[in-house]
C-alpha positions in Angstrom: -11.9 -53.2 0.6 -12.6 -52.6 4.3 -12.1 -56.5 4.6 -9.1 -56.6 2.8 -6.9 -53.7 4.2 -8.1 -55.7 7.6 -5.7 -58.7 6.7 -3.1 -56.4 5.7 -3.4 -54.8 9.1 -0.4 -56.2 11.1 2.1 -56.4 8.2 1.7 -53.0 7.6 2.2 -52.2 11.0 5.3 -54.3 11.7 7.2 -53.1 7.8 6.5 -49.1 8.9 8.4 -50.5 12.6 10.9 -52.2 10.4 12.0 -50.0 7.5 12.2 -46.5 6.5 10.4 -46.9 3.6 6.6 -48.8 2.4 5.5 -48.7 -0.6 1.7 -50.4 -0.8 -0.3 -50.4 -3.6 -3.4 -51.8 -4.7 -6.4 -51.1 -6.5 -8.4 -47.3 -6.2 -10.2 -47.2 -2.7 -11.8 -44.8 -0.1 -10.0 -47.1 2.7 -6.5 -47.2 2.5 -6.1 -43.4 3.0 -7.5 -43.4 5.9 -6.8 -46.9 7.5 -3.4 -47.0 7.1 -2.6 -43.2 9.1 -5.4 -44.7 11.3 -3.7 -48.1 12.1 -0.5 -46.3 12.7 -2.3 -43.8 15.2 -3.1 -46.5 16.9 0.1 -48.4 16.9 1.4 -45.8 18.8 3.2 -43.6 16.1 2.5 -40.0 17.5 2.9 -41.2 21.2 5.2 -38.4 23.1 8.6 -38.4 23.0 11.6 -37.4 25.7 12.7 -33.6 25.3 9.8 -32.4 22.7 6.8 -30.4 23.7 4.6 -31.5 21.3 3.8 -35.4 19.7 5.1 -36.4 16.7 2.5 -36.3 13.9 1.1 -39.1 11.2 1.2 -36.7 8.1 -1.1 -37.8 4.8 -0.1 -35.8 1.8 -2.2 -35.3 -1.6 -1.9 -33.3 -4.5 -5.3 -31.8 -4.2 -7.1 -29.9 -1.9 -10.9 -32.0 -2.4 -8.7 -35.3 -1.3 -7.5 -33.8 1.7 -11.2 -33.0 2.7 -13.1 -36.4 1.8 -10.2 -39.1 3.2 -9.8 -36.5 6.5 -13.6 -36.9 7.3 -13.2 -40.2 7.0 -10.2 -41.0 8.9 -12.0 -38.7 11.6 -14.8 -41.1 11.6 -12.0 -44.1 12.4 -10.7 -42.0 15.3 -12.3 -42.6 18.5 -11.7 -38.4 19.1 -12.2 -36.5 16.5 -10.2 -33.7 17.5 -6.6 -36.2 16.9 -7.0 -35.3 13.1 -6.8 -32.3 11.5 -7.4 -30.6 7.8 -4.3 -28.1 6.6 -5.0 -26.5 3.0 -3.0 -23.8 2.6 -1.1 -21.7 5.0 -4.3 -19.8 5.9 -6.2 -22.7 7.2 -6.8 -22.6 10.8 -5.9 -26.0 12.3 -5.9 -27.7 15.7 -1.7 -27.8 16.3 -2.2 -30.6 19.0 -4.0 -32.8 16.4 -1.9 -36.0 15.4 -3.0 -37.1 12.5 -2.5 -34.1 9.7 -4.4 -34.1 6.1 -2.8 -31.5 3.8 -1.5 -31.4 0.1 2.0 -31.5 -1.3 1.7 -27.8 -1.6 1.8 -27.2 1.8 4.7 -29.4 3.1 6.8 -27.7 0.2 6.5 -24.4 2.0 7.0 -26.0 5.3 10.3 -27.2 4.0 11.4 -23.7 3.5 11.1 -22.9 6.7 11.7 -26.6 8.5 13.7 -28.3 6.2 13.7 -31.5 8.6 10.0 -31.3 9.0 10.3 -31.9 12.4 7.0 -31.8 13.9 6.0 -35.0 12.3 7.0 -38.9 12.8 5.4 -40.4 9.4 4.4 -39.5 6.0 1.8 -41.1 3.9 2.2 -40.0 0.1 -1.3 -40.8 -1.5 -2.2 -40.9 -5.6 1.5 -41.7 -6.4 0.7 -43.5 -9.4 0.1 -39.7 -11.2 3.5 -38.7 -11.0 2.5 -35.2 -10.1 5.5 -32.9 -10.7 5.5 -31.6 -6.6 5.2 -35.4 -5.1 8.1 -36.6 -7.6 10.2 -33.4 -6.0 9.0 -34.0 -2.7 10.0 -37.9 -2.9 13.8 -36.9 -4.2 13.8 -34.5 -0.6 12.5 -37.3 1.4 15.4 -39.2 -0.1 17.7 -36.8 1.5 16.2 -36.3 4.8 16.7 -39.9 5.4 20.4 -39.4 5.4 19.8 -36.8 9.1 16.4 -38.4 10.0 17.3 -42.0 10.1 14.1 -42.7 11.9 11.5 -41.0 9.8 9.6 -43.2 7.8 7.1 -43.1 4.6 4.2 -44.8 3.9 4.3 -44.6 -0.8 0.5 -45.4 -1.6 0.1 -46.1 -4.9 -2.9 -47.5 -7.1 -0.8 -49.9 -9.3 1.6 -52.2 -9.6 4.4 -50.4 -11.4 6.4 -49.4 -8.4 9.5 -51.4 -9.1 11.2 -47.7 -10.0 10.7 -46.4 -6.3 12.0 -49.6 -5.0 15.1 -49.0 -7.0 15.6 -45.5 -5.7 14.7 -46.3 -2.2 17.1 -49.0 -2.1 20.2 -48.1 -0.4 23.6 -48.9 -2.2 25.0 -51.9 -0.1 28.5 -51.7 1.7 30.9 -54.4 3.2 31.9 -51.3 6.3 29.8 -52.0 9.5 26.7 -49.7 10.1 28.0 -46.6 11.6 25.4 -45.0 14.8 24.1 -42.1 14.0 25.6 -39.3 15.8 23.5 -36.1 14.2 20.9 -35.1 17.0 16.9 -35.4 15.8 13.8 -34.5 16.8 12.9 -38.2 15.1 10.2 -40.5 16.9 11.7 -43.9 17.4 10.2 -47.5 18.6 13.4 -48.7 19.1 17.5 -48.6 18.6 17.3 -51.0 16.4 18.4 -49.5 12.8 15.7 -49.4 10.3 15.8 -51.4 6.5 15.6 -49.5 3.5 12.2 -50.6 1.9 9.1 -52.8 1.8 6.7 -53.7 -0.6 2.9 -55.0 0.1 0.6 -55.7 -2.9 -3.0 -55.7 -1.3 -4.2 -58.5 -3.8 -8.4 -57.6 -4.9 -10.0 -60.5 -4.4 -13.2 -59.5 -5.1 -12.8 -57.5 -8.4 -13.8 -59.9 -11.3 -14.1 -58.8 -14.8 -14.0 -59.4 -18.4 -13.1 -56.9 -21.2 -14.7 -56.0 -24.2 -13.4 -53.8 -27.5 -14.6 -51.8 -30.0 -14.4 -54.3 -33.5 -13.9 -51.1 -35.3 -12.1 -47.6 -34.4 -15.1 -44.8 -33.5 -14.9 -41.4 -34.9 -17.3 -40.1 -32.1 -16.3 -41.7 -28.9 -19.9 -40.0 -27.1 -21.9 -41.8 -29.5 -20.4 -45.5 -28.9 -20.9 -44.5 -25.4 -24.0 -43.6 -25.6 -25.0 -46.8 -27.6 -23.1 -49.0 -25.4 -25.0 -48.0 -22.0 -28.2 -48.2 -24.7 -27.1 -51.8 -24.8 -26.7 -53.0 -21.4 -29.9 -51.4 -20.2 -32.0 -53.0 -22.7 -29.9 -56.4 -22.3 -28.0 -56.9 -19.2 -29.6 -57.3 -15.5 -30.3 -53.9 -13.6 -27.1 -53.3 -11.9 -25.0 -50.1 -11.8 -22.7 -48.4 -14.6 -20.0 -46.3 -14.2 -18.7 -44.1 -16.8 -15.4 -42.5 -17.4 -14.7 -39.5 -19.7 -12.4 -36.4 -20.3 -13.5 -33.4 -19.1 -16.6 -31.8 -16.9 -17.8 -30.5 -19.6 -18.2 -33.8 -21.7 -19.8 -35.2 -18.6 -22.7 -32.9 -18.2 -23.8 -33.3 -22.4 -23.5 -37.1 -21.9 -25.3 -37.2 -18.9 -28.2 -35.1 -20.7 -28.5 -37.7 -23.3 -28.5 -40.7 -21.3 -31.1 -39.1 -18.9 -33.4 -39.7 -22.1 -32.4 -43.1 -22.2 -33.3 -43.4 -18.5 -36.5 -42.2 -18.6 -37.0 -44.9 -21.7 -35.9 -47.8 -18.9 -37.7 -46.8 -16.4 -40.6 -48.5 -15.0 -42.8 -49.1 -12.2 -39.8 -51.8 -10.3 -38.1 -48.4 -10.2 -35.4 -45.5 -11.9 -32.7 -45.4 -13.5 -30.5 -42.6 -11.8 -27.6 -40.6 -13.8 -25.9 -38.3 -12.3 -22.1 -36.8 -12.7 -19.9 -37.7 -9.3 -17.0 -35.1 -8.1 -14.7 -36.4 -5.7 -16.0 -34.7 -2.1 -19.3 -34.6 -3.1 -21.3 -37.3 -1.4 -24.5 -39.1 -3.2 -28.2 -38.5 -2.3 -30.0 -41.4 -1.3 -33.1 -41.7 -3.4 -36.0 -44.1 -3.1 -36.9 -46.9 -5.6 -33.9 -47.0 -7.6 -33.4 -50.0 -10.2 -30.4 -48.7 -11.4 -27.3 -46.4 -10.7 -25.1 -44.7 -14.1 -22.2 -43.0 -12.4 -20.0 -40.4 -15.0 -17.0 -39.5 -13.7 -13.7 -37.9 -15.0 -11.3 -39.2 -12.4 -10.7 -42.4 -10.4 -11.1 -40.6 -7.3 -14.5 -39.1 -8.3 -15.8 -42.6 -7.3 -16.4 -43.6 -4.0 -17.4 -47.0 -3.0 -19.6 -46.5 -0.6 -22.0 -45.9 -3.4 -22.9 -49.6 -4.3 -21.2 -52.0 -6.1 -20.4 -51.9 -10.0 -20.9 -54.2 -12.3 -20.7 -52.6 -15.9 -17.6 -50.2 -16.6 -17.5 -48.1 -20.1 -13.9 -46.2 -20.2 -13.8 -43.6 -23.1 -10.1 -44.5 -22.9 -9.4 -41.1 -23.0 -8.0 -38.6 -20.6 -7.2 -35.1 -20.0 -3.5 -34.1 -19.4 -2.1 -30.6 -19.3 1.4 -29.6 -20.2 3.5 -26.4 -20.5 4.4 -24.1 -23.1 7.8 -22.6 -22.7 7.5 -20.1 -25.0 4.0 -18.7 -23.3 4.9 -19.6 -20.1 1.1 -21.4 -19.9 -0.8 -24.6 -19.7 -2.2 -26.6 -22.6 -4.9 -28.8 -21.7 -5.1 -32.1 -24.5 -7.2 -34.8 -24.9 -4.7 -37.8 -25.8 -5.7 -42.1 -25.5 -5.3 -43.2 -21.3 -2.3 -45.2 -20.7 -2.9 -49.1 -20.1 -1.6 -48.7 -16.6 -5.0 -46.3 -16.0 -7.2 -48.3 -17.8 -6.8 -50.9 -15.5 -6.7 -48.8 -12.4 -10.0 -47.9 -13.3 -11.1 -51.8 -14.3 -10.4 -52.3 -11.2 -13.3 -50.7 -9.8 -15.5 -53.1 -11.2 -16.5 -54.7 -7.9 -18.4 -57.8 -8.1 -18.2 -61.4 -6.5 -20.4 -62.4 -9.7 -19.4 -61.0 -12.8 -18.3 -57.8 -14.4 -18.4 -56.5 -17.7 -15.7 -53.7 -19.2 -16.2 -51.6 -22.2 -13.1 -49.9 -23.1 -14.3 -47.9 -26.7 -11.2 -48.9 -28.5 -10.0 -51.9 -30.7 -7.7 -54.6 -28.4 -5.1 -54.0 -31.4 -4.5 -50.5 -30.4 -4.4 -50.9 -26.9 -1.8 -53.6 -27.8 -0.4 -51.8 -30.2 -0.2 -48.1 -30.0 -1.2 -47.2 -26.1 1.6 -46.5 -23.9 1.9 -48.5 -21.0 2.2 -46.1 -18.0 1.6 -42.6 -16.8 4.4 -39.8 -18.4 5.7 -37.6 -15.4 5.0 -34.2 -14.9 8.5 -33.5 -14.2 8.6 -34.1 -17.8 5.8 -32.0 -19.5 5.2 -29.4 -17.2 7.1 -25.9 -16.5 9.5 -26.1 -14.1 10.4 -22.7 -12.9 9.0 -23.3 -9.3 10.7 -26.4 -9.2 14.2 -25.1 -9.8 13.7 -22.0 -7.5 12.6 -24.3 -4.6 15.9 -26.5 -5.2 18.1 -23.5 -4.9 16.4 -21.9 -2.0 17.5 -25.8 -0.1 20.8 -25.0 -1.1 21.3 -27.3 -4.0 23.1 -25.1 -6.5 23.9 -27.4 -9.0 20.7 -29.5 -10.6 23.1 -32.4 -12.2 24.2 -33.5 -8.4 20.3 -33.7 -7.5 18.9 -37.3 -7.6 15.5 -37.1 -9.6 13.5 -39.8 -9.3 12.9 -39.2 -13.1 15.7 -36.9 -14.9 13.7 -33.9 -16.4 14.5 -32.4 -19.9 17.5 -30.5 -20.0 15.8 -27.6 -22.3 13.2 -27.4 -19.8 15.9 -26.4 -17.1 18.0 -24.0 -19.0 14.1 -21.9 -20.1 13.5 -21.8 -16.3 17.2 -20.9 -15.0 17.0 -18.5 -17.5 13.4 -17.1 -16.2 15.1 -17.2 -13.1 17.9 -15.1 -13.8 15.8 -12.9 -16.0 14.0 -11.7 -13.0 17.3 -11.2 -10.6 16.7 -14.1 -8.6 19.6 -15.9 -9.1 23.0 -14.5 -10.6 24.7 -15.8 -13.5 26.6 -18.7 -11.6 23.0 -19.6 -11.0 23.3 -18.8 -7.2 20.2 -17.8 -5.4 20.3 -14.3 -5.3 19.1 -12.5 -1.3 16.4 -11.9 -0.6 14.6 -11.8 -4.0 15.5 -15.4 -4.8 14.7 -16.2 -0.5 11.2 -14.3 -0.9 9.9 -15.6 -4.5 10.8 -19.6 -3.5 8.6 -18.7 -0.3 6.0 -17.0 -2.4 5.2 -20.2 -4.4 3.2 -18.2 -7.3 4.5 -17.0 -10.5 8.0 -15.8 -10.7 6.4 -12.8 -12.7 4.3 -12.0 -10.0 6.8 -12.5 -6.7 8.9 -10.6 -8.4 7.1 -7.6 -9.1 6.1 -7.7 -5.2 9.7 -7.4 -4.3 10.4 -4.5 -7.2 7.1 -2.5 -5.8 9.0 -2.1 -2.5 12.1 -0.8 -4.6 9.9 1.4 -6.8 7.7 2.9 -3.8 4.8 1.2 -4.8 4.9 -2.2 -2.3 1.4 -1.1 -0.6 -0.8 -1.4 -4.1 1.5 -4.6 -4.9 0.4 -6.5 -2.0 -3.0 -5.3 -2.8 -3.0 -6.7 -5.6 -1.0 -10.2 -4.8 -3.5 -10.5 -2.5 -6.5 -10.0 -5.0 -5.0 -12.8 -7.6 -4.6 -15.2 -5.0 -8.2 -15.5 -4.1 -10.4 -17.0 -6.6 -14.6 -16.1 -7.7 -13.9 -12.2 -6.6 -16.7 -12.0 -8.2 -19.7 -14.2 -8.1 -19.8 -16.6 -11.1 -17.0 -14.3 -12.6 -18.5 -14.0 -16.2 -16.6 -16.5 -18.9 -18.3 -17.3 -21.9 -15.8 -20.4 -22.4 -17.6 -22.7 -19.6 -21.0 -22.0 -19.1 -23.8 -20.2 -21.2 -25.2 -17.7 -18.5 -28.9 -15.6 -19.0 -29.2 -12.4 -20.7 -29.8 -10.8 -17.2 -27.1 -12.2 -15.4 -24.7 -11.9 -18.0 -25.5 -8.0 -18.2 -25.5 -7.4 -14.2 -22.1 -9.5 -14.1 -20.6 -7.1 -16.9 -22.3 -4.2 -15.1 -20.5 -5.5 -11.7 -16.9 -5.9 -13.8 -17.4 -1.6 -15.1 -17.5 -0.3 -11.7 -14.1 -1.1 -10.9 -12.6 -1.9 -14.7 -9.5 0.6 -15.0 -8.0 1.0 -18.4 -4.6 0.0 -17.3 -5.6 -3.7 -16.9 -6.6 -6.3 -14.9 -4.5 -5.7 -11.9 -5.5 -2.4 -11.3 -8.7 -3.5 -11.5 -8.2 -5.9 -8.7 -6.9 -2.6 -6.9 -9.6 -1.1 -7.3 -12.4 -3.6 -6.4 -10.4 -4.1 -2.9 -9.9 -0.4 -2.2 -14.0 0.2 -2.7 -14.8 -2.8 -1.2 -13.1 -1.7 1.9 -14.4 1.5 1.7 -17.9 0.3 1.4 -18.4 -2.6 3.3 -19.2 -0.4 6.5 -21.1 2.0 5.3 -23.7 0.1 3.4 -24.5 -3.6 4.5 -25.5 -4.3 0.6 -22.7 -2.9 -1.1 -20.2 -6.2 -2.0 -23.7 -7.8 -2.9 -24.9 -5.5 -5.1 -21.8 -5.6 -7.0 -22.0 -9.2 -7.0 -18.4 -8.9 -4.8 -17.9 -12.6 -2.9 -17.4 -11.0 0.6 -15.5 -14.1 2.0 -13.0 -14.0 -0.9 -12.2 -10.5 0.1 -11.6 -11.4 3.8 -9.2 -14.1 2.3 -7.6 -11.2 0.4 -7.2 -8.9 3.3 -5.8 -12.3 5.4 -3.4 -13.0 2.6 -2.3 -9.2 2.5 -1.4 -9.3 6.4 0.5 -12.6 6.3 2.6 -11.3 3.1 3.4 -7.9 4.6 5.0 -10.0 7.5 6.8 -12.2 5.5 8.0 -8.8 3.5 9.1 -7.8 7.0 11.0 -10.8 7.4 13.0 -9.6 5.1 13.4 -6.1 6.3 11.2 -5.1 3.2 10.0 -1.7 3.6 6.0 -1.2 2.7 5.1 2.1 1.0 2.5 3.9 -1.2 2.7 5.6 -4.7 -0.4 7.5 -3.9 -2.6 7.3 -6.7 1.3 7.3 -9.5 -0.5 4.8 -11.8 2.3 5.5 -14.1 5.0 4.0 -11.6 3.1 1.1 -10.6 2.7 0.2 -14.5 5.9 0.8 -14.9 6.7 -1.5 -11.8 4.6 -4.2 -13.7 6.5 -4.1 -16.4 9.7 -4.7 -14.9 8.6 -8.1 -13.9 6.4 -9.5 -16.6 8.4 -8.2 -19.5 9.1 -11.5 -20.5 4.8 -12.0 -21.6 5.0 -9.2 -23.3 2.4 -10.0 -26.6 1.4 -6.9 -29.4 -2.1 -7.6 -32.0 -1.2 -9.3 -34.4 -1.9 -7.4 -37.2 0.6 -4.3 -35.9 3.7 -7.4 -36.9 2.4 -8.7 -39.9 5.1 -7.0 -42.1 7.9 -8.2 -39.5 9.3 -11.9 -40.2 10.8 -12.4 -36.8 10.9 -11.1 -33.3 14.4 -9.2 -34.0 13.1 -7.3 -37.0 10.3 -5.9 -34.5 12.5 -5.3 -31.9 14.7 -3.4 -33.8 12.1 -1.1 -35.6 11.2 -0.2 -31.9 14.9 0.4 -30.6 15.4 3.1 -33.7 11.7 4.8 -32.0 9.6 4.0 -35.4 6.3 3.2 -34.7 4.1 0.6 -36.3 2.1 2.3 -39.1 -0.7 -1.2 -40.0 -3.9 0.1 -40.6 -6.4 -1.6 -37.4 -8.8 -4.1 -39.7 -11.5 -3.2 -36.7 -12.3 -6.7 -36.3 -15.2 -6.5 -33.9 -15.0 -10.1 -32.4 -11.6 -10.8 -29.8 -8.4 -10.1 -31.9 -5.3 -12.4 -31.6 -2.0 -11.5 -29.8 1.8 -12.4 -30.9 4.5 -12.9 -28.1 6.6 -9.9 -29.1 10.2 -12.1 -28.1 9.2 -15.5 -29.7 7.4 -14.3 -32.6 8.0 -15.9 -35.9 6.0 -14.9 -38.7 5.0 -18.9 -40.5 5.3 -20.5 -36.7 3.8 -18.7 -34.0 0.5 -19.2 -31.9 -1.8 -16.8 -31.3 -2.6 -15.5 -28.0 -6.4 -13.7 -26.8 -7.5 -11.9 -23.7 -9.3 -14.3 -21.8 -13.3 -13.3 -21.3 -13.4 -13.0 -17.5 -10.9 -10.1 -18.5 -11.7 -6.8 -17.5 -10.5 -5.3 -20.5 -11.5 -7.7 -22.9 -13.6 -5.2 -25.2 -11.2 -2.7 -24.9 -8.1 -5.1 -26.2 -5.4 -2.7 -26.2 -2.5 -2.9 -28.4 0.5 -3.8 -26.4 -0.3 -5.5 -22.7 1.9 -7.9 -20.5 0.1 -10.5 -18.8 0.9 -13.1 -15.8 -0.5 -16.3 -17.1 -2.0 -18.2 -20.5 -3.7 -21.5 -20.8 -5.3 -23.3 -23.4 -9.0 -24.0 -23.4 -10.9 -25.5 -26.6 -7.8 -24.8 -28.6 -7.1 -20.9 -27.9 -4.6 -19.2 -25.9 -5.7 -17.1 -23.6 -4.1 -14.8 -21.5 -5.1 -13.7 -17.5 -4.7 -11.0 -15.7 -3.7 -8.2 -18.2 -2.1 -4.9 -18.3 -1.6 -2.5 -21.0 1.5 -1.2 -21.4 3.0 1.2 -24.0 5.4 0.3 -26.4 8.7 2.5 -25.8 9.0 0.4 -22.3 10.9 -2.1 -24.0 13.9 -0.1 -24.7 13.5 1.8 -21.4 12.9 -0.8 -19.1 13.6 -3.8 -20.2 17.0 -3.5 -22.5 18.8 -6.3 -21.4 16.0 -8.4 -22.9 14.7 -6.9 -25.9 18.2 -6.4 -27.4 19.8 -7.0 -30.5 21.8 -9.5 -28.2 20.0 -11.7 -25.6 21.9 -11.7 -22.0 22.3 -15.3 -21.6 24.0 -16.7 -18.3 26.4 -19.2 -17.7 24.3 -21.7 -16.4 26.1 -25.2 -15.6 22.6 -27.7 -15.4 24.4 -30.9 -16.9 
């Protein structure tokens, strides 16, 4: 690939001079990530400019944090001195700030918007893995579209790994006009080669020249896609010359049984010319070089697991199956599915059969299906996912009315209304659906769940903002504990299993899990000087806690900001529950069995408001009991909802909790980070919701 981004070289070069917008896409790679910021470093793209202290900066943007790590080593290797590139996570991530060449995720330039909506500091944008129509690029490449019309001179680089661009060629393409090209008069920090006025957009195809293939299908459907995969491999060991296999499938977890079987098969191959080496690839995660080797069988779950500096592939086997998450509105969580690939990333990863030869693909599916029932290309997120954040982003950038926005894909409109109605649930905008200061100002900078940004800015109303940001802090940071224990991914020993759950008592509180968090931070601090042995002892990751305490200092600033008084409840448990409430009382979920003589959410809801309590007998089921959302609940069409494991009240399952999150793993809901809460707080605190009339807004989105 190397030899082929090479030819590309100087019409790359000259379109990013030329126009304002390149879109180049080709098949999956480790080079054009980091050749193309590389060849515009070079070109002279972050050279100094008149009246600005600092170079403009070449800035490559993914939507994952284990990108931003492998394509910045490499494009540091590119660089001549290492020191003109630089890795930005998160906004804790301690960077060089002369660097010119910045690696950082979508994430990251959303907040930087907030507070720089030109994004001044930086010349060029390279937008990587476009082709997944992740829900923050798609948002990001609708404000790009924007900035162009005050930052004539900024440019961006649209990587993609396919050929279905022909959509962001449309949108980039400006509207033509018989009146003469006006100059632009608006004063910007912009880097320019020249006065020349910029074109709207350019397309390259980098053509593969050496990626030959042909494809091969099931005769039959399979009911078990891991056996046929198994078999197949069986097949090309025992009949096809000794070169190396790369597998695609779901999820991690699929990866790890398959690569236990075909280890068996492995050893069976094996012989004195050498081994047959299996082994599951993570992007990031770089291969051990191993002697005598006859054969490589790569399993990975994503393209950009794969790297090809790990030999050349010959036989592919796609599952043809992929893992897609998508919302649920009425949970406010994630549901992970396993649903067929789309043709468009079957062939992306064909593609990474990479042999002047020959190449064989095995997609486990009949060529009728694929014809006839796959879908072509990739849904958007915009379209699946929550979009809550989204929304509260757009109205902190002063867009106060969706329908004038230019989407690059138009999202659903019921998708909108749940999340301006979230919104103005929580305060944060008013019923115009105007971004209400500072709540509205200090949840869009937040970025985490509107649930849990609000309740830091009602702790500092309710005298409780020091425990809040304590606990913020804690559910920011992830592994508190080391190997938190969760029975859903991995089987753990007895031993460790115990000493985890031992770990998880010392700081469990009956209110829930974010006291608990409290808790664990408060002793940790108060510990970790006097005895060396303490955070390990109680299996407490002492860098996570660092994190938290650097998270807690940044927030309390940015609270400052907004002349946000801190203060303390000192030790009023009751208040800060109370506190909780008021901001997740939209997940509030009771057992299941206390509703089971209700037929709707109104019928509870109104047996509550006239103070009657639910009389069901408990069934003391011993294994986890499931949860109803109290406001959605319909007796013959609800889901059920269960405390997630890693939980520290997960024996104790109280009867009424509120939580801040819910996914779905292996088919069950589960909730995160739990409180328990009583009962008569939904008339006291939360009226305007649990009514026998919901509040709803006039909220113009069409």
């Amino acid at each position: 690939m190397e030899r082929v981004i090479e030819k590309y070289k100087n019409q790359i070069v000259h379109s990013v001079e030329e126009y304002n917008v390149l879109v180049l896409s080709g098949y999956p790679d480790s080079y054009m990530y980091s050749f193309v910021p590389f060849y515009l470093f070079n070109r002279g793209f972050t050279d100094q400019v008149k009246q600005t202290p600092n170079p403009p900066k070449i800035c490559t943007v993914f939507n994952n944090k284990q990108d931003v790590l492998y394509f910045s080593d490499l494009c540091s290797a590119l660089v001549s001195d290492q020191s003109k590139v630089t890795t930005i996570l998160d906004d804790n991530s301690n960077y060089n700030k002369k660097s010119e060449i910045v690696y950082t995720t979508d994430e990251y330039i959303i907040r930087k918007l907030l507070v720089d909506p030109l994004l001044s500091e930086f010349s060029v944008f390279v937008l990587c893995n476009l082709q997944e129509r992740p829900i923050n690029m798609d948002v990001l490449l609708a404000l790009f579209k924007r900035l162009l019309n005050v930052r004539k001179r900024l440019r961006l680089v649209l990587l993609y790994q396919s050929t279905n661009v022909n959509y962001i060629l449309e949108y980039f393409k400006r509207e033509t006009s018989n009146e003469s090209n006006e100059p632009d008069n608006v004063p910007t920090p912009d880097f320019c080669l020249g006065e020349f006025p910029l074109k709207d957009v350019q397309y390259i195809y980098l053509e593969n020249e050496f990626s030959f293939y042909k494809v091969n299908y099931l005769s039959r459907p399979t009911s078990n896609y891991l056996e046929t995969l198994i078999s197949t491999v069986y097949d090309i060991c025992k009949n096809e010359s000794s070169d190396n296999i790369l597998i695609f499938v779901p999820t991690r977890e699929h990866a790890h049984l398959l690569k236990a079987e075909l280890e068996e098969i492995a050893n069976q191959f094996s012989s004195d010319k050498g081994i047959i080496n299996v082994m599951c690839l993570r992007a990031n995660i770089y291969m051990e070089e191993k002697e005598n080797v006859l054969r490589n069988i790569f399993i990975c779950t994503d393209v950009n697991d794969y790297n090809f500096g790990m030999g050349e592939i010959t036989y592919l086997v796609d599952s043809c199956l992929t893992r897609r998450l998508s919302s649920e509105y009425l949970n406010t969580g994630m549901s992970e599915n396993i649903t067929p690939s789309t043709r468009e990333e079957m062939m992306i990863k064909s593609s990474l059969i990479h042999n002047v030869r020959r190449g064989l693909c095995y997609r486990l599916m009949t060529q009728d299906d694929y014809n006839s029932i796959v879908q072509e290309f990739i849904v958007p997120e915009i379209m699946t996912k929550d979009l809550t954040l989204m929304v509260l982003l757009l109205k902190s950038l002063g867009i106060s009315k969706l329908s004038d926005f230019d989407f690059l894909t138009k999202p659903p409109a019921e998708s909108l209304k749940h999340s301006l109605f979230t919104l103005y649930m929580l305060g944060a905008i008013d019923a115009s659906g105007e971004l209400v200061y500072p709540i509205g100002n200090l949840m869009a900078e937040l970025r985490v769940t509107p649930y849990l940004s609000s309740f830091l800015y009602r702790s500092v109303e309710s005298g409780c903002s020091e425990e809040a940001l304590i606990i913020y802090s804690m559910l920011q940071v992830k592994e508190i504990l080391w190997k938190k224990s969760c029975k859903i991914y991995r089987n753990e020993s007895s031993y460790h299993t115990d000493r985890l759950e031992s770990a998880k008592l010392a700081f469990a509180a009956l209110e829930g899990d974010l006291v608990s968090y409290f808790n664990m931070f408060q002793l940790s601090q108060y510990y970790k000087d006097e005895d060396d042995r303490w955070l390990s002892v109680h299996m407490v990751n002492e860098r996570a806690i660092q994190l938290a305490e650097k998270i807690k200092t940044k927030t309390t600033k940015l609270l400052a900001k907004y002349d946000l008084e801190t203060n303390s409840c000192d030790g009023n448990v009751e208040l800060l529950i109370k506190t909780i409430f008021s901001s997740f009382f939209l997940n509030v979920a009771c057992k299941e069995y206390l509703v089971q003589n209700f037929q709707n959410s109104n019928q509870i809801i109104s047996h509550l408001k006239d103070n009657k309590p639910l009389h069901v007998s408990d069934p003391k089921i011993e294994d986890q009991q499931p949860y109803v959302l109290v406001k959605s609940y319909q007796k013959f069409n609800y889901k059920p909802l269960y405390i997630h494991p890693s939980s520290f009240i997960v024996n104790e399952q109280p009867d009424w909790v509120v939580f801040n999150e819910s996914n779905t793993i292996d088919g069950k809901l589960y909730m995160h980070d739990v409180t328990t809460i009583r009962p008569e707080y939904l008339q006291e605190l939360a009226p305007h919701y649990f009514g026998e009339c919901d509040v709803k807004p006039y909220l113009e989105i069409c």
